[in-house]
C-alpha positions as CSV (number, residue, x, y, z in Angstrom):
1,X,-15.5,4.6,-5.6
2,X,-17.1,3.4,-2.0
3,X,-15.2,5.0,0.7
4,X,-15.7,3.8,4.2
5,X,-16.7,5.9,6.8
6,X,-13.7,8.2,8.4
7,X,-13.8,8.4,12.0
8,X,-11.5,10.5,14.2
9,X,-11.2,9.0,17.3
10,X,-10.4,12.0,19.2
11,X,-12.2,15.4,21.2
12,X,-9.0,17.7,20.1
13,X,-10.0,20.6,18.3
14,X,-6.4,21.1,17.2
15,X,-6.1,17.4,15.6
16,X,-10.1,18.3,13.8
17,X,-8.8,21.4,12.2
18,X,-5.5,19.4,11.1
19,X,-8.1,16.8,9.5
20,X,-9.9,18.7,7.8
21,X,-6.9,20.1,5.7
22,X,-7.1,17.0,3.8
23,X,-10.7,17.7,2.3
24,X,-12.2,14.4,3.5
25,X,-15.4,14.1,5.0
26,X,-15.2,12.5,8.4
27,X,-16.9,12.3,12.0
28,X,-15.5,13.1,15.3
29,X,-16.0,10.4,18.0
30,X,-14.9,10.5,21.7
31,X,-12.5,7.5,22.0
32,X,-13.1,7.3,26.2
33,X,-9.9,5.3,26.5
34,X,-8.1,5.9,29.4
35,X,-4.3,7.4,29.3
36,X,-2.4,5.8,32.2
37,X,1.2,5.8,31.9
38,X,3.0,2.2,32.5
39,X,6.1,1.7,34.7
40,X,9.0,1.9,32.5
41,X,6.9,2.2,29.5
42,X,9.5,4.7,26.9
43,X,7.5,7.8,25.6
44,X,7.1,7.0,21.9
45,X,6.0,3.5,23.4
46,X,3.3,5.3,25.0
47,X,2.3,7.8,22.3
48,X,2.2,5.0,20.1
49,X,0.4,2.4,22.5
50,X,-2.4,5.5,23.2
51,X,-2.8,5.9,19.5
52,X,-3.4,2.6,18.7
53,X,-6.3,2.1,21.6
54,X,-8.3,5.3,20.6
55,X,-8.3,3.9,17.1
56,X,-9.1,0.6,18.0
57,X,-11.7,1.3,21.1
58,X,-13.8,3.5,17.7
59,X,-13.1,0.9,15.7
60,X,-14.4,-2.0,17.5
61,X,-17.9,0.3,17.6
62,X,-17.7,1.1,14.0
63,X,-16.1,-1.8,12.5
64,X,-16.6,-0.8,9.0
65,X,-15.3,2.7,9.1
66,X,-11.7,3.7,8.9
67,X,-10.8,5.2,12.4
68,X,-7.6,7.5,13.2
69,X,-6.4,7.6,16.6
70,X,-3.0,10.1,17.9
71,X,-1.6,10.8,20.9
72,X,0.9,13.3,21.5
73,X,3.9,12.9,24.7
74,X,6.6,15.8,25.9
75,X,9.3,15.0,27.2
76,X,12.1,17.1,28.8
77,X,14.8,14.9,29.8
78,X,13.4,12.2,31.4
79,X,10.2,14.2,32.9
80,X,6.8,14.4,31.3
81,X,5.2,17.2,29.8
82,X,1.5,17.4,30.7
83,X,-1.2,19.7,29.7
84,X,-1.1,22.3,32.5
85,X,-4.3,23.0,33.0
86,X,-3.8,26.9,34.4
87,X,-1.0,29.6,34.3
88,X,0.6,28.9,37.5
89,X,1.4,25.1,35.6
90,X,1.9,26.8,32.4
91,X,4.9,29.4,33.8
92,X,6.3,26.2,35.3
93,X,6.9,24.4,32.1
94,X,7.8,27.5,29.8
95,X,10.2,28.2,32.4
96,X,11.4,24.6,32.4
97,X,11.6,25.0,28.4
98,X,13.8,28.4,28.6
99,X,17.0,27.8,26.7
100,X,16.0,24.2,26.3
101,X,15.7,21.3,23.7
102,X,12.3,19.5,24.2
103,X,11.1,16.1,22.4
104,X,7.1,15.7,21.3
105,X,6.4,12.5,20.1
106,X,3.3,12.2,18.4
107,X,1.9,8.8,17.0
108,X,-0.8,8.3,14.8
109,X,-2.9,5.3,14.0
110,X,-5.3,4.5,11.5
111,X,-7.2,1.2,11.6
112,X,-10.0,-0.3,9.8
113,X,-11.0,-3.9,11.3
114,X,-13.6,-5.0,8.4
115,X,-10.7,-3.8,5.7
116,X,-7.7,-5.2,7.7
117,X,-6.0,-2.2,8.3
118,X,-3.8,-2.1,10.8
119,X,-1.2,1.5,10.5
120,X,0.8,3.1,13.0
121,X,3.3,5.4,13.0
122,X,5.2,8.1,15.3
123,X,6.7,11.9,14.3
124,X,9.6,12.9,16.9
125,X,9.7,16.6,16.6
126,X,12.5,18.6,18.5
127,X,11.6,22.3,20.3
128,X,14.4,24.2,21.0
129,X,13.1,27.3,23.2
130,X,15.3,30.2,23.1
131,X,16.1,31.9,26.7
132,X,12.4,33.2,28.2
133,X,12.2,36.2,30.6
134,X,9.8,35.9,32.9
135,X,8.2,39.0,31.7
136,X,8.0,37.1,28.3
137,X,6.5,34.2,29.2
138,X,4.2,35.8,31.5
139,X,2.8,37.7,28.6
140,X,2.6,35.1,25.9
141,X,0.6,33.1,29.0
142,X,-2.0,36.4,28.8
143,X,-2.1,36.4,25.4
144,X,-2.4,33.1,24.5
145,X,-3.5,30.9,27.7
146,X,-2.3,28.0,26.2
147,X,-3.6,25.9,29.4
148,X,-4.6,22.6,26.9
149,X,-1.1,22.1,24.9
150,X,1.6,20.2,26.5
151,X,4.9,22.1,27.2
152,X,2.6,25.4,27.5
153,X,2.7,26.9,24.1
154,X,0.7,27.1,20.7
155,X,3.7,26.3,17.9
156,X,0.6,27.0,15.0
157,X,0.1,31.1,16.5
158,X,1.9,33.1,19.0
159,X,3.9,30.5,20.4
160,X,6.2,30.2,17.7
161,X,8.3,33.2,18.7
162,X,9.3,31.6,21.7
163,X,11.4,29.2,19.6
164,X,15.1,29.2,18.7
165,X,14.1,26.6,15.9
166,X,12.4,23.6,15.6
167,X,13.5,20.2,13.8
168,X,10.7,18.2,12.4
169,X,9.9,16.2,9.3
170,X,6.2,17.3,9.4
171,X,5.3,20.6,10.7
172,X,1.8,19.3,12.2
173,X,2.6,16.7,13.9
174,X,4.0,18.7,17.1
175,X,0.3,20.1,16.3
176,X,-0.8,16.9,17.2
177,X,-1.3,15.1,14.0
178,X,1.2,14.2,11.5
179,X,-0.5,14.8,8.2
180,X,2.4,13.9,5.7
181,X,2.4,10.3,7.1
182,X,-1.5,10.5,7.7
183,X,-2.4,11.7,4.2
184,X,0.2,8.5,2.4
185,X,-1.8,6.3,5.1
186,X,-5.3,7.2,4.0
187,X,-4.2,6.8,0.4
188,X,-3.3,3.4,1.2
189,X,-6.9,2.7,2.8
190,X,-8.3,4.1,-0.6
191,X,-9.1,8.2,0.1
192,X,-7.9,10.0,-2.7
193,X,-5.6,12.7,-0.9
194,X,-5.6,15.1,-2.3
C-alpha cells in the first residue's frame, strides 16, 4: 500500500517521542509559524487555530505528505500558562497550581492538501494539583527543571506526584499530543495503526 510521507510539523521532543509510539515512520520539520495570541481569542480557539497553521505552513511545503500539527494552552482561570523558561517562573506557576484545578487544552491537526485532508481536533485535560510546600516544589524544580512545560511540571516522570488526580480522556495529550484521536485520524488518511 503507498503511504504518503508523515511529517510532524513540530521541534517538541515530547510530541516526537509521543509519535513514535505509533510505529510509523515520519520526519520532523520546524513549522516557523508564529504563536501570537488574539484579543479575545478563547484558549481551545487558540490551541486549535495554532494546530492548524503548523500543519498547514508544512503542508503547503510538502504538499503531498500528510502533516500533523499540535499546540498545547494552560489555563488557570482566566490567565495563561506559559513555558517558564527558569525556576524563578517555574516556582511561580507551581505555586499558582498548589491546591488548584488547571485546564490544558491541546489540539491536534492532521492535514494532507494533495489527499484533501483536512482533521482537527482538541483534548481538554483537567490537573488538579494537590497543596505544594514550598519545600516540595522547590525540590521537584531541582530534580526535574521542568523550565520547557507549561504549568511547570513533567505529568510523564516526576511530576506526577504533585497531583491530586487528573481527568482526561487520553493520557498523552496533556503530554502534548493526543494519540487516541491522532492514531483513529491517521487510520482515516490510510496508516495502518497499529
Amino acid at each position: 500500500m503507498f503511504h504518503r510521507p508523515l511529517i510532524l510539523a513540530s521541534t517538541s521532543r515530547y510530541r516526537r517521542e509521543l509519535l513514535a509510539r505509533l510505529a510509523l515512520p515520519f520526519q520532523v520539520e520546524s513549522p516557523g509559524v508564529e504563536e501570537p495570541a488574539l484579543l479575545g481569542e478563547r484558549p481551545s480557539a487558540r490551541a486549535a487555530r495554532l494546530a492548524r497553521d503548523k500543519a498547514l505552513a508544512v503542508a503547503r511545503r510538502h504538499p503531498s505528505a500528510i502533516v500533523i500539527g499540535s499546540d498545547q494552552v494552560a489555563t488557570l482561570d482566566t490567565t495563561l500558562l506559559e513555558k517558564p523558561g527558569n525556576a524563578e517562573r517555574c516556582r511561580a506557576q507551581l505555586i499558582a497550581l498548589s491546591g488548584r484545578k488547571t485546564l490544558f487544552l491541546t489540539a491536534c491537526a492532521v492535514i494532507g492538501l494533495e489527499a484533501g485532508i483536512d482533521l482537527t481536533h482538541t483534548d481538554t485535560t483537567r490537573v488538579v494539583a494537590r497543596e505544594l510546600g514550598g519545600d516540595e516544589i522547590d525540590r521537584y524544580i531541582e530534580r526535574e527543571q521542568p523550565f520547557d512545560c507549561a504549568g511547570g511540571f513533567k505529568a510523564e516522570a516526576l511530576g506526577i506526584a504533585l497531583f491530586d488526580h487528573i481527568e482526561t480522556t487520553d493520557p498523552t495529550a496533556l503530554v502534548g499530543l493526543p494519540l487516541i484521536w491522532l492514531a483513529g485520524a491517521l487510520r482515516r488518511a490510510g496508516y495502518a495503526v497499529p
